[in-house]
C-alpha positions, 0 to 999 in steps of 0.5 A, spaced: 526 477 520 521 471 522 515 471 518 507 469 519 504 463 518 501 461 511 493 464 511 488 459 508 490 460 501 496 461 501 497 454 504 492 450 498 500 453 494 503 447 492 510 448 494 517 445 491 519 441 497 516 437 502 519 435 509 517 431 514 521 428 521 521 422 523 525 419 530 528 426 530 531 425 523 528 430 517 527 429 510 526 433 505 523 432 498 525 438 492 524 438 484 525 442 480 522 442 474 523 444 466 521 445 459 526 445 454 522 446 448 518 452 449 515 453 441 512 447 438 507 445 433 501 440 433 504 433 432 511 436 436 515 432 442 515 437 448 521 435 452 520 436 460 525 435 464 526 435 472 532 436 477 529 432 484 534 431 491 531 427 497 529 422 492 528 415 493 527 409 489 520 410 491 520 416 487 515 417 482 516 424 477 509 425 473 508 432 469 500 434 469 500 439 462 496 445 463 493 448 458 492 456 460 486 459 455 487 467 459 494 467 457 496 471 450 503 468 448 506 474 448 504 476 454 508 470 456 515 472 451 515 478 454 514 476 462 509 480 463 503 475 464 500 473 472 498 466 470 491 463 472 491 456 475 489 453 467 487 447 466 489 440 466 489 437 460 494 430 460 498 427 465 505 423 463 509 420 467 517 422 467 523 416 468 529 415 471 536 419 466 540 418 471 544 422 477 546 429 475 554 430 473 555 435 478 551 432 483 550 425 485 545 427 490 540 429 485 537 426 479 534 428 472 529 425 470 526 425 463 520 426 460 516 426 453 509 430 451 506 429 445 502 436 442 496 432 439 494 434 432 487 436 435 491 441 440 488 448 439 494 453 440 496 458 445 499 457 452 502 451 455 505 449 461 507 443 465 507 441 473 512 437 475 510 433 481 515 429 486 511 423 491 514 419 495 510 416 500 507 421 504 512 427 500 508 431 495 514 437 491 510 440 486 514 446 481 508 449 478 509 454 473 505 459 477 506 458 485 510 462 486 506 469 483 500 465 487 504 466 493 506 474 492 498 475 490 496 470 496 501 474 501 498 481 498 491 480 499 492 478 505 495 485 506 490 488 502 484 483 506 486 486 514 486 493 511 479 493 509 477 488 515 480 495 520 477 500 515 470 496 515 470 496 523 473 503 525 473 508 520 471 514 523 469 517 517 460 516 518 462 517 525 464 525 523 459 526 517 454 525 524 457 531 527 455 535 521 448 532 520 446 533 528 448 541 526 443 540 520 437 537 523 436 541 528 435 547 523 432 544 518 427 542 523 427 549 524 427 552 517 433 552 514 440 556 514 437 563 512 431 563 517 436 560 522 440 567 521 434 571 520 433 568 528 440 569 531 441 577 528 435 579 524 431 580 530 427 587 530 425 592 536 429 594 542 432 588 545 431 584 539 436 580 536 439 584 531 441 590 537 444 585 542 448 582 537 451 588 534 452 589 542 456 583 542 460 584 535 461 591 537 464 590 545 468 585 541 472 590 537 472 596 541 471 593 549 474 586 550 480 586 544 476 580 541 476 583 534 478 576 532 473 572 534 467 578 532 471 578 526 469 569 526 462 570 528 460 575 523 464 571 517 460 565 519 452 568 519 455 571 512 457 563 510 450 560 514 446 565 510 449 564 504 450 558 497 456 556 500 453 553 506 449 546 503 454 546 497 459 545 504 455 541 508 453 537 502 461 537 500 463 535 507 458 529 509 459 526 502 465 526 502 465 523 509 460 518 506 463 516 499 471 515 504 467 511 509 463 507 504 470 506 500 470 498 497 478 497 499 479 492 495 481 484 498 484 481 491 487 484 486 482 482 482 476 488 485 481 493 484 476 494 477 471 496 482 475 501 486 476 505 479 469 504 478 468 507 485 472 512 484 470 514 478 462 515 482 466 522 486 465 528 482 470 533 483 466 538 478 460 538 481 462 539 488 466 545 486 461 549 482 456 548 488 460 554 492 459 560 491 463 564 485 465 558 481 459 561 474 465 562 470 469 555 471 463 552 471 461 555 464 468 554 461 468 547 462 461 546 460 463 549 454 469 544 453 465 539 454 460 540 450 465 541 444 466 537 438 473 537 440 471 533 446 466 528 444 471 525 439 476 524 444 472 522 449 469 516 444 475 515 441 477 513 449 472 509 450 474 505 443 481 504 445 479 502 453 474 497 449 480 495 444 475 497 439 478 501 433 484 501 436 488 504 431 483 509 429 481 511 436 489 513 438 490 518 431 483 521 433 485 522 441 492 525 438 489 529 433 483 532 439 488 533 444 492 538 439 485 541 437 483 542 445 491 544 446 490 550 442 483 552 443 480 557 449 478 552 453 484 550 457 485 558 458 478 559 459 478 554 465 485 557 467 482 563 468 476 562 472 480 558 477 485 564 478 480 569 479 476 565 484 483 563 488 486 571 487 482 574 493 485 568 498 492 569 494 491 577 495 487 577 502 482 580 497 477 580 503 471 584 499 471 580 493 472 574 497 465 568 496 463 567 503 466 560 504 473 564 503 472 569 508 470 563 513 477 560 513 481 567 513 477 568 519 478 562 522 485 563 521 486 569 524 482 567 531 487 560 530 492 565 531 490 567 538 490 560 541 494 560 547 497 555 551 490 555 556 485 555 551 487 548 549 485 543 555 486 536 556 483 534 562 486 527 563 494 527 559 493 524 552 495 528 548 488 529 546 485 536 546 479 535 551 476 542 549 479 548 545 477 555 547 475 559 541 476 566 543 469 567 540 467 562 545 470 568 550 465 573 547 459 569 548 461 569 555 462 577 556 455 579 559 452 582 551 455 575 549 449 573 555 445 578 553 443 575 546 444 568 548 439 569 554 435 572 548 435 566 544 434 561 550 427 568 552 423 564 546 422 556 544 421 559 536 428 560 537 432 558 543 435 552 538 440 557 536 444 556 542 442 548 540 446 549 534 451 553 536 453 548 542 454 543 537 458 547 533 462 549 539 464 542 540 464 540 532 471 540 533 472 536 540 467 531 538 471 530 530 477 530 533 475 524 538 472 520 533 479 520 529 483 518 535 478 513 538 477 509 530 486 510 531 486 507 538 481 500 534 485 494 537 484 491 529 489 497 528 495 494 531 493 488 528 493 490 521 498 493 523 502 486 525 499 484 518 503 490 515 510 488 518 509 481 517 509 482 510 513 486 510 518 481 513 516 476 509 517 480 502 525 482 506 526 475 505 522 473 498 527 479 496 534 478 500 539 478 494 545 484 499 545 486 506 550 491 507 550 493 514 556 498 519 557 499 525 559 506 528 563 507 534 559 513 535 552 512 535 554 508 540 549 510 547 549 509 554 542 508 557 542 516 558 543 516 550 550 520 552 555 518 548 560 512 551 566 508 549 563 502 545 565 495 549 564 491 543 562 492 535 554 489 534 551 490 528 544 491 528 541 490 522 544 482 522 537 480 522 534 473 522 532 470 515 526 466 514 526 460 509 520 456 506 518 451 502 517 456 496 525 457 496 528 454 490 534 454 492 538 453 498 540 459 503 546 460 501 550 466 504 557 469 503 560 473 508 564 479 508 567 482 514 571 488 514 573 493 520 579 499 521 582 503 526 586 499 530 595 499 528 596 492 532 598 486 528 595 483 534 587 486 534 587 483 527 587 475 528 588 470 523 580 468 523 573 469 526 567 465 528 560 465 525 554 461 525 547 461 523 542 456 527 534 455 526 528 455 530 529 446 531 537 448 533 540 445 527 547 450 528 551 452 521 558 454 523 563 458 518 570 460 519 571 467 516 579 467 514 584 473 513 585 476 506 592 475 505 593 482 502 588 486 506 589 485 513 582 488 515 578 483 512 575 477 513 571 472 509 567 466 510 560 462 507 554 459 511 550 453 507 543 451 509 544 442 509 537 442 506 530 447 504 526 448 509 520 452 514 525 455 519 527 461 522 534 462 521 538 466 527 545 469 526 552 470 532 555 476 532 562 475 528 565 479 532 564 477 539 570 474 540 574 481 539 578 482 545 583 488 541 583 495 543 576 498 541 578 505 544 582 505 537 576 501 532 573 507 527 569 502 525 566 496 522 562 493 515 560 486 515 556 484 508 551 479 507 551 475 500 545 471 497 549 466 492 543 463 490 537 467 487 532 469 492 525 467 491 523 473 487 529 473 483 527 466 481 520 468 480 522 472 474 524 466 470 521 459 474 513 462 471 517 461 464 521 455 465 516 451 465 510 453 459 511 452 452 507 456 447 503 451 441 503 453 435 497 450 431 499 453 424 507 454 425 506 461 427 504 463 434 496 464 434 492 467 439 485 463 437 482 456 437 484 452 430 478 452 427 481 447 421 486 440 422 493 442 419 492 435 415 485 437 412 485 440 406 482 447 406 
């Protein structure tokens, strides 16, 4: 459960601990900062508080008072604001109260911020600095939201360094347009059909391709493959082909071209993105999409519709708010009971239904293609999928029409097409789309083999580590005797109870609190007093060898379990690694059943204090005693 190291910018976070080391010996400087007057209007005393450990009488507490100009208060009342950096407007400085009644290792420490009578309303907040010599503890009301942005992004930055370096999206939509090069530099798809089947005259092409389609059927028992090769002379002389391969490479170009956002604050960019891709147009392209294409024009060009799409664009610029939402209920409705929806409906039924009925006569040619591609995927045999050197990747696929084109009528025509220069990029073009599914398929596993996805990779399990332990509040982990396995996967009498899940903890400078662990052990089966002992051992020890033990005491009503605790001494970086509590088990492990430990946080996790520490220390000013929004434009003091 260790986690990564800090990037860039999530070290430029001021943290509310400080250590350094010194002859072997680590010290460490903690704050904890607090406004106790959170509503206040100019002229208003501000109470700031703070809480330090590891103070000296060296220790200077000031607090730097930060306006923050983005920040709604009611954003702030409700909990549901990200606070910007903000600006610093004052600084004060915090004195001595006195050890605190609980604690006499920690100090309070008071401090009083007057509201100008000039001051402008809206949010506030106070940082609250510690420094003592080279120890700097910071509680900055919006470190710790700064620190799960800082971690995300980095996430966010290696997906869109590994998809920039080895997507394989341009590499696959190059497959589809070496294809179209080569016939349009020949014409285009029709003249490419008229060419390859059209030919007229004895040992034309139209004779030796009807010879191959018909051996196909009659002599070879290829019928699917004759089937394939006539469906897609249909689909190349047809709408569907450009609307096809202008579908597939602007697909290929749009994904490959996608803005994967760096921070959170380019996701605005990819709903612009996204919002460029339009899925209508691309489907009206096919063939048989006219009545679809009609009914939506038709709902789009309604009154109807032009009010709600103003009235969505009034509401997504916060314009006209309250009337925008009337007019989008109101045209909702209308459109709800109009025919348009049903029109629309409609359409995109009666082009599925020939695919749903295997209606092959009314069928567009896009449709036919897939069906026979279905069924010649159904004749795929164990040989005729290659792969020439072990890794699973097919090296070549054998299609059974691929078969057909090397029978002897299959020659006859591909001799015919190679006869002629006006036509021997027939066999061009076929060659390639032979190899169309090998080469896409390469390309994606040659993008997926990239080294920079094992490193994004790295950087997903790293952050995943980390927010495991920014979150870690309970563990309840189990041992059953019988997932126990030997090195053959046989089961096998376990020799010991281990519990996987104990993984290391990982704590920061970040933590509020120190880790602070309760522990509850619990195992059934065995009927001797003697395998249940008074106590087990179990300690936790961190990356410097700093070693925490803790007794596990027998419950004196239930025999069966046993409790303990585990207190970090101080905050700190380090890498937490847990014993096993039951290592010192020397009863019958014949009769144990099973075993349950529980891990406790008893303190709040670094999220759970995420939920209040970016309000524990802003306050809202209110210049005119109610909470405003916009700058004061008049002194309270002045008459209107």
């Amino acid at each position: 459960m260790a986690g990564m190291s800090l990037s860039p910018t999530i070290a430029q976070i001021p943290a509310p601990n400080d250590t350094t080391t010194l002859n072997g010996n680590t010290t460490t400087l903690s704050i904890d900062g607090y406004v106790t007057t959170k509503i206040v209007s100019v002229g208003s005393d501000v109470e700031i508080m703070a809480l330090t450990r590891g103070h000296t009488s060296s220790t200077l507490v000031t607090a730097d008072i930060i306006k923050y100009p983005d920040i709604d208060p009611i954003d702030l009342i409700t909990n549901t604001a990200l606070s910007g950096p903000g600006v610093v407007i004052d600084t004060i400085v915090l004195l001595q109260a006195g050890p605190h009644e609980n604690d006499s290792n920690t100090m309070t420490w008071d401090g009083i911020y007057t509201v100008p009578s000039n001051s402008v309303g809206g949010t506030y907040g106070a940082r609250v600095i510690a420094e003592d010599g080279n120890l700097v503890a910071t509680d900055d009301p919006t470190q710790l939201p700064q620190l799960l942005r800082g971690e995300f992004e980095t996430v966010l930055q290696a997906i869109d360094h590994a998809w920039d370096s080895a997507n394989p999206c341009l590499e696959i939509k190059g497959e589809i347009d070496s294809l179209e090069t080569i016939v349009e530099a020949n014409g285009n798809w029709s003249t490419f059909v008229a060419v390859a089947t059209e030919g007229q005259g004895m040992g034309g092409s139209q004779q030796l391709w009807d010879a191959m389609i018909d051996a196909g059927h009659n002599q070879y028992n290829m019928s699917a493959g004759a089937n394939f090769l006539t469906a897609l002379m249909e689909f190349f002389d047809s709408d569907d082909v450009n609307a096809g391969m202008s579908f597939i490479t602007g697909l290929m170009l749009y994904a490959g071209e996608f803005p994967i956002p760096r921070t959170l604050d380019d996701f605005g960019d990819v709903v612009d993105y996204i919002q460029t891709f339009d899925a209508i147009e691309n489907y009206t392209r096919f063939e048989g999409t006219g009545d679809f294409e009609a009914a939506y024009n038709a709902l789009i060009g309604s009154n109807e519709w032009v009010s709600f799409k103003q009235a969505m664009d009034d509401l997504a610029n916060s314009t006209k708010e309250a009337e925008a939402i009337q007019t989008i209920v109101h045209n909702f409705a209308l459109l709800t009971v109009s025919g348009h929806p049903d029109a629309i409906i409609d359409a995109l039924e009666a082009w599925m239904m020939p695919l749903v009925d295997g209606d092959l006569t009314n069928m567009t040619p896009v449709q036919v293609l897939l069906v026979r591609w279905i069924e010649m995927a159904e004749e795929l045999g164990e040989t005729d999928i290659i792969d020439t050197n072990g890794d699973d990747i097919p090296d070549q696929i054998i299609w059974q029409y691929e078969y057909l084109l090397e029978t002897s009528e299959g020659q006859a025509w591909t001799s015919n097409m190679e006869s002629s220069s006006s036509s021997s990029y027939v066999n061009d073009v076929l060659d390639n789309f032979n190899t169309l599914p090998e080469d896409v398929i390469n390309d994606i596993f040659d993008s997926l083999q990239d080294p920079v996805w094992n490193a994004t990779g790295e950087t997903l399990g790293e952050f995943g580590q980390w927010l495991r332990n920014a979150t870690f509040g309970h563990i309840d982990m189990e041992w059953n005797p019988d997932e126990e396995e030997d090195e053959e996967g046989e089961s096998s009498e376990p020799e010991s109870v281990v519990f996987e899940e104990l993984w290391d903890v990982k704590t920061t400078l970040y933590n509020s609190h120190l880790l602070d662990i309760g522990i509850e052990l619990r195992y059934w089966g065995p009927w001797n007093e003697s395998d249940y002992p008074d106590q087990y051992n179990m300690s936790m020890t961190n990356d410097a060898g700093l070693t925490i033990n803790t007794v596990l005491e027998q419950d004196s009503e239930d025999r069966s379990a046993y409790y303990g605790r585990l207190t970090a001494e101080s905050i700190g970086e380090t890498v937490w690694t847990f014993t096993q509590p039951m290592d010192e088990f020397n009863g019958d492990m014949s009769s144990m059943e099973g075993a349950r430990l529980e891990m406790e946080n008893m303190r709040p996790s670094m999220f759970e204090s995420m939920l209040y520490e970016n309000t524990d220390e802003t306050f809202i000013v209110s210049a005119l005693g109610v909470i405003v929004e916009q700058d004061e434009t008049t002194l309270v003091s002045e008459p209107y």
